[in-house]
C-alpha positions as MATLAB code, in Angstrom:
seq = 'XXXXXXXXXXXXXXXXXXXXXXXXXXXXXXXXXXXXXXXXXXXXXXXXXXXXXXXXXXXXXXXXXXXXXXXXXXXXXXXXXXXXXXXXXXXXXXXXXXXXXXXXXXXXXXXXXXXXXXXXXXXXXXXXXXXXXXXXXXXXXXXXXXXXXXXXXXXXXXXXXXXXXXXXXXXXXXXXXXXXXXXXXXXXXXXXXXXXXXXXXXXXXXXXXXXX';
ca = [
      44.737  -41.972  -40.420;
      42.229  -39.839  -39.084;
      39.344  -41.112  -37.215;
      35.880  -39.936  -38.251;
      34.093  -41.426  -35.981;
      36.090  -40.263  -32.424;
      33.345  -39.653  -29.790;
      32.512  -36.452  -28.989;
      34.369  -35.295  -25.321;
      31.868  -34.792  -22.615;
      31.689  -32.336  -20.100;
      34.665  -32.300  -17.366;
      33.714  -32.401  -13.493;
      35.223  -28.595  -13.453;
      33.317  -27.647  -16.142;
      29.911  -28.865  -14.876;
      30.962  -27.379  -11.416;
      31.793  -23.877  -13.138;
      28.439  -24.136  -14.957;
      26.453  -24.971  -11.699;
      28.621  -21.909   -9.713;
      27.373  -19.532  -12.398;
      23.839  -20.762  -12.701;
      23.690  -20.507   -8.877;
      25.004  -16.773   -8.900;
      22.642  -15.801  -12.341;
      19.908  -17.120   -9.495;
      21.322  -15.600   -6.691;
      20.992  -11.886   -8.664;
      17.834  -12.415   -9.908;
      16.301  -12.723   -6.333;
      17.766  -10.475   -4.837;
      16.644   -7.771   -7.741;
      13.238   -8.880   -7.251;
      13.715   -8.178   -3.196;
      15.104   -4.960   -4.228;
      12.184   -3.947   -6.848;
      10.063   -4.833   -3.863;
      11.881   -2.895   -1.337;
      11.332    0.087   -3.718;
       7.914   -0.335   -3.991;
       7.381   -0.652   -0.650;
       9.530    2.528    0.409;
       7.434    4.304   -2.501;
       3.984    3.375   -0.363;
       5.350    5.670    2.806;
       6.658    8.600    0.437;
       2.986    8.561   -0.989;
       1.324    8.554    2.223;
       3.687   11.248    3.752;
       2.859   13.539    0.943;
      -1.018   12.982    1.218;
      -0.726   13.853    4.962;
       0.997   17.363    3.616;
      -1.672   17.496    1.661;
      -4.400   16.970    3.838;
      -2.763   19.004    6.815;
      -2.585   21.939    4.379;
      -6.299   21.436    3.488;
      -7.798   21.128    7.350;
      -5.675   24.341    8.350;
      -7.223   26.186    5.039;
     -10.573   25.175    5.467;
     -10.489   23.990    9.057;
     -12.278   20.440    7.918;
     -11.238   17.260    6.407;
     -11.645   16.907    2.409;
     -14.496   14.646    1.453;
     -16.136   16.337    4.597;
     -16.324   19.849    3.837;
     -19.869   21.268    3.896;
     -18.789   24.391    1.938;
     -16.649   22.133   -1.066;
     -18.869   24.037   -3.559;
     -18.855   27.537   -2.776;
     -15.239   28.161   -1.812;
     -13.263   25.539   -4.034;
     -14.783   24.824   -6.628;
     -18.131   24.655   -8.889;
     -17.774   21.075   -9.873;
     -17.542   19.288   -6.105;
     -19.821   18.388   -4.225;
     -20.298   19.424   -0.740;
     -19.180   16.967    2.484;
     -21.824   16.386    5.154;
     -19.467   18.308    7.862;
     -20.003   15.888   10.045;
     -16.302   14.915   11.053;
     -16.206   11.786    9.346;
     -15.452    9.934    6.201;
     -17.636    6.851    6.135;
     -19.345    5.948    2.833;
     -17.658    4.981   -0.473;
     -18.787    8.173   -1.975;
     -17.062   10.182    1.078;
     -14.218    8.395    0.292;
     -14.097    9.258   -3.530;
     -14.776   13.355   -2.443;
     -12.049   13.419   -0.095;
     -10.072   13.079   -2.933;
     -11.490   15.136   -5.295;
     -11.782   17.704   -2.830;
      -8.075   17.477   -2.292;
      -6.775   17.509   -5.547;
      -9.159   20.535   -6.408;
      -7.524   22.608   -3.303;
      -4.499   22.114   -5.432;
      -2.221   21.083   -2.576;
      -1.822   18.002   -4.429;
      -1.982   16.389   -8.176;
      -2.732   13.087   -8.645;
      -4.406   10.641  -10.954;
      -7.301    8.981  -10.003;
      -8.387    5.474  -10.849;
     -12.288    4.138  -10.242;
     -12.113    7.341   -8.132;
      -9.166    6.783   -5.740;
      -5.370    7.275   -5.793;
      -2.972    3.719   -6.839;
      -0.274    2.628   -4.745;
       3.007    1.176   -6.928;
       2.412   -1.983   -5.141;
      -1.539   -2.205   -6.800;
      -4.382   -1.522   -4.942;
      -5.921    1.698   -4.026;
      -5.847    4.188   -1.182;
      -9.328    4.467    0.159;
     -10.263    6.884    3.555;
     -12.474    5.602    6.462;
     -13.412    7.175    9.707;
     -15.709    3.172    9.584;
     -13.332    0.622   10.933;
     -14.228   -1.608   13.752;
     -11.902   -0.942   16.881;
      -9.959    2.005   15.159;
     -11.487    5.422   16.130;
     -10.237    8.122   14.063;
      -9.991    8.714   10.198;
      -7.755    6.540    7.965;
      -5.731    6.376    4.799;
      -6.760    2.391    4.468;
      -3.772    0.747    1.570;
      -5.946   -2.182    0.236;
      -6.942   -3.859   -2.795;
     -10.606   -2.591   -3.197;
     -13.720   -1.720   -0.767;
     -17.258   -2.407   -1.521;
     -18.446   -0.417    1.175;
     -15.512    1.641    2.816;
     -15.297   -1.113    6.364;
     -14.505   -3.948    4.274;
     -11.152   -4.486    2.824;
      -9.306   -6.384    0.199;
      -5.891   -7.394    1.034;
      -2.949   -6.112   -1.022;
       0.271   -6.972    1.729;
       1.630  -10.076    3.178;
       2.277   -9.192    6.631;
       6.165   -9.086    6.121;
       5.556   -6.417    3.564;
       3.407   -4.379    5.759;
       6.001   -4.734    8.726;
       8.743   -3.208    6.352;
       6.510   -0.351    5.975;
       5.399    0.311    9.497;
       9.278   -0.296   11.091;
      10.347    2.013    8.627;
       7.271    4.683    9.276;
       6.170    4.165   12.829;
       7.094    1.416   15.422;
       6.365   -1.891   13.932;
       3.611   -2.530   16.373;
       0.401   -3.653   14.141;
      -2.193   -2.542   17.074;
      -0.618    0.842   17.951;
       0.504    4.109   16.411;
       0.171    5.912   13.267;
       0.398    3.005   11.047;
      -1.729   -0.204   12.433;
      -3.018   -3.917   10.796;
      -6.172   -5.117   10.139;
      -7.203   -8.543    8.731;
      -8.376   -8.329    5.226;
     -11.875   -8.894    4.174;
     -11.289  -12.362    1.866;
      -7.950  -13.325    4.046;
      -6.718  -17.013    4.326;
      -4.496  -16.599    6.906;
      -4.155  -13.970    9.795;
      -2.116  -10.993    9.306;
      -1.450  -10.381   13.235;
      -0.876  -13.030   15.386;
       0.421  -12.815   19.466;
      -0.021   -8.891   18.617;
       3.083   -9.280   16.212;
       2.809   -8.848   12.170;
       2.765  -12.554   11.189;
       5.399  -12.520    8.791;
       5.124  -16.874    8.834;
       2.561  -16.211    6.575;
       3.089  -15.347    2.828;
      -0.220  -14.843    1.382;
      -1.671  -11.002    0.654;
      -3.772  -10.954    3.939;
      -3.218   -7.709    5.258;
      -4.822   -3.962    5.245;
      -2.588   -0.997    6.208;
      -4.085    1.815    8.057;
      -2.402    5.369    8.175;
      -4.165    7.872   11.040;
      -4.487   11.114    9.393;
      -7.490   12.384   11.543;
];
């Protein structure tokens, strides 16, 4: 006689440990394709930078001056800029917007612009300052906004900006091409015992690229 009422079989020990093996793995994948998106992204920050250096070396042996800076913007680029103040540095928000425009209008480089500066993959902007405190010298600056071209919004946790300066430079957050500063809003510190503080997670760092 058949039984109509025989329980339903649960699941085995092998089966549960299959499912937990597979779930673990599914997991497993997913992180590491987020770490590789991320790796991407953050390889895609130093192929931008190394092709605005081009750019910019291109433009100072043209016109022997830096773009945003160029007294003479006007009469030998082009009708629509407006002229630097040729005074060797780019240190106002407005300077920092030119140097772009003046770039892209050499047409050594094309590029969208968004609110007037070029976007990283990563978010953010790349703004230009010859203005930061205990830097000398004139800066690509990778950061999430600037209200008045010295002070920065973060955009990189300081492991991310490591990757990018060990795989650009020499690691070192206080020397070389590539160097750290604390962001403007930060929770945490970005450099600690003169080492990228890669204990913390949170988006407290500024990159700086030297360019001048």
């Amino acid at each position: 006689m058949i039984n109509f009422f025989r329980r339903n079989r649960g699941f085995s020990l092998i089966e549960v440990a299959i499912a937990v093996v597979v779930i673990g793995l599914i997991a497993g994948f997913a992180l590491k394709g987020k770490e590789l998106i991320n790796s991407v992204k953050l390889r895609s920050v130093i192929d931008q930078v190394n092709t605005f250096r081009i750019a910019i070396q291109g433009f100072t042996d043209r016109y022997g001056a830096l773009p945003g800076d160029f007294s003479a913007a006007r009469e030998m680029i082009s009708d629509s800029l407006q002229n630097g103040s040729g005074n060797g540095n780019i240190s106002s928000v407005e300077d920092a917007k030119r140097f772009w425009q003046h770039l892209i209008a050499s047409n050594l480089i094309s590029m969208e612009l968004v609110n007037g500066y070029p976007t990283s993959k990563l978010g953010g902007y790349y703004s230009v300052s010859s203005n930061i405190a205990d830097h000398p010298g004139t800066w690509i600056v990778l950061c999430k906004g600037t209200d008045d071209n010295q002070n920065f919004s973060g955009i990189l946790s300081p492991e991310d900006a490591y990757f990018i300066d060990k795989n650009s430079d020499n690691g070192d957050p206080k020397n070389g091409e590539i160097q750290a500063i604390k962001a403007s809003e930060a929770t945490g510190e970005c450099i600690a015992d003169s080492r990228y503080n890669t204990k913390n997670k949170n988006k407290d760092c500024v990159l700086l690229f030297k360019i001048w």
